[in-house]
C-alpha positions, -999 to 999 in steps of 0.1 A, spaced: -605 -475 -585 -586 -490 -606 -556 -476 -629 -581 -466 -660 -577 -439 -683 -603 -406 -689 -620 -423 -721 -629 -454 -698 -641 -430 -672 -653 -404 -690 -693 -419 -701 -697 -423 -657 -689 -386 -650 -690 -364 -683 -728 -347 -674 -714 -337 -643 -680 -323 -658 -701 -305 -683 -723 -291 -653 -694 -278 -637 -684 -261 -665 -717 -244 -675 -714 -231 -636 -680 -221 -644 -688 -202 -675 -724 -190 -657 -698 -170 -635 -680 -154 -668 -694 -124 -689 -720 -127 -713 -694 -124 -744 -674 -154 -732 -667 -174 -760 -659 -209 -746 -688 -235 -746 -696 -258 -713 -690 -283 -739 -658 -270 -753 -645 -265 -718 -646 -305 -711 -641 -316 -743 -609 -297 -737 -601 -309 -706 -612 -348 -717 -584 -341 -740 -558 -329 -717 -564 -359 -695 -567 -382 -723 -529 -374 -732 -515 -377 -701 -503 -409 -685 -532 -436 -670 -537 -422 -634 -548 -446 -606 -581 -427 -595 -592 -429 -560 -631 -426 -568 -651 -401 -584 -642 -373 -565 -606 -379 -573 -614 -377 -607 -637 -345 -607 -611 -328 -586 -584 -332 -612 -612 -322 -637 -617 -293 -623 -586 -280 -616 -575 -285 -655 -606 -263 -664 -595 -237 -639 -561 -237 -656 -580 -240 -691 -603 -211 -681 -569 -189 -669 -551 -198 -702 -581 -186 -720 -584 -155 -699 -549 -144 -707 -552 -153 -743 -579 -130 -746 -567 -103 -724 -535 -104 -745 -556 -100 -776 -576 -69 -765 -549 -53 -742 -561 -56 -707 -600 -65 -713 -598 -92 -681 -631 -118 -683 -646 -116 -647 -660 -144 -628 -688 -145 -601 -668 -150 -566 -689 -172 -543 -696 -154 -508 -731 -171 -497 -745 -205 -511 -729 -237 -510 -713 -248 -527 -713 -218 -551 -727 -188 -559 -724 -162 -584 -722 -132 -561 -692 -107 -570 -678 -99 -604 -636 -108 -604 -612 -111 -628 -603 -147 -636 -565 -139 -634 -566 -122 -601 -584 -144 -587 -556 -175 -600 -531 -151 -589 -547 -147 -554 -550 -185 -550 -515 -188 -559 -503 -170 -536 -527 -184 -509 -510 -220 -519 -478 -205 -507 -483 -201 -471 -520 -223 -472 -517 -251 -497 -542 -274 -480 -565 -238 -475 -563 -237 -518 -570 -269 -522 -602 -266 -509 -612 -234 -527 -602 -252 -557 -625 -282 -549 -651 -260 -538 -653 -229 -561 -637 -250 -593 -651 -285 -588 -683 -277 -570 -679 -302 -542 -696 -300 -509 -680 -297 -478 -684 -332 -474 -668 -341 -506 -642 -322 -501 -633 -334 -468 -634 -368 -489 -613 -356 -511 -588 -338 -487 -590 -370 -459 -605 -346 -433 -634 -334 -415 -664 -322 -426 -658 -291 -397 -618 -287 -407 -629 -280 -446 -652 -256 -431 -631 -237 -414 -603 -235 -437 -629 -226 -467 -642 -192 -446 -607 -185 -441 -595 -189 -475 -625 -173 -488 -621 -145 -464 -586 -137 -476 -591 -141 -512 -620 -115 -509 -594 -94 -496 -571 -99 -521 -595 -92 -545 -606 -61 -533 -576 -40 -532 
């Protein structure tokens, strides 16, 4: 693709932005009080501001999408645990159907906190659960994405899922 900016991209890929954010926000408590619609507007924004970027394809651009909702959704998390002293907004942790699932209740936080420190000995392994769980791509997509296999993405996904569970639980 060529060097374009969000608001010329935006019309091609803003129902699917808006239906990863209602999954995103499906995962959150009941009492959230960002909108799907909010959540990309506000990421539209953020993108809009920033310097033209030279998108790959589409999944280039939902990848960078989503992981400027995941930092949106944080930012909001700590905002309103800061507000109310330690009330954490929880999340839905995938565990079973692709590409996700709400399964498990977890704190938005821990769980940026857990893939941070995932990306410091696994980058390529948080990638993927940010393509994954944040952008809902497919294996295949994200293998796009990443320049990889299919089988690779796979692999590294149970892993990385596998230790963030951990992480989570303790």
């Amino acid at each position: 693709m060529a060097e374009r900016g969000v608001t010329e991209l935006g019309p091609q890929v803003y129902e699917q932005l808006r239906q990863i954010a209602a999954r995103h926000l499906a995962r959150e408590r009941s009492d959230h009080t960002l909108q799907p619609t909010a959540l990309v507007h506000e990421a539209f924004e953020r993108l809009a501001g920033a310097d033209p970027i030279a998108w790959q394809d589409r999944v280039h651009f939902v990848a960078t999408a989503a992981q400027l909702m995941r930092r949106i959704l944080v930012d909001h998390a700590r905002q309103k645990r800061a507000a109310k002293r330690g009330g954490g907004l929880t999340v839905h942790l995938d565990t079973d159907r692709e590409p996700a699932a709400p399964a498990r209740d977890v704190d938005l936080i821990r769980l940026d906190e857990a893939l941070e420190r995932l990306s410091a000995f696994a980058p390529e392994q948080a990638r993927i659960v940010e393509l994954r769980y944040f952008g809902g791509l497919t294996i295949e997509e994200t293998a796009a994405a990443l320049q990889s296999s299919p089988a690779t993405v796979k692999r590294a996904w149970g892993v990385a899922r596998a230790f963030l569970l951990r992480e989570l639980a303790t």
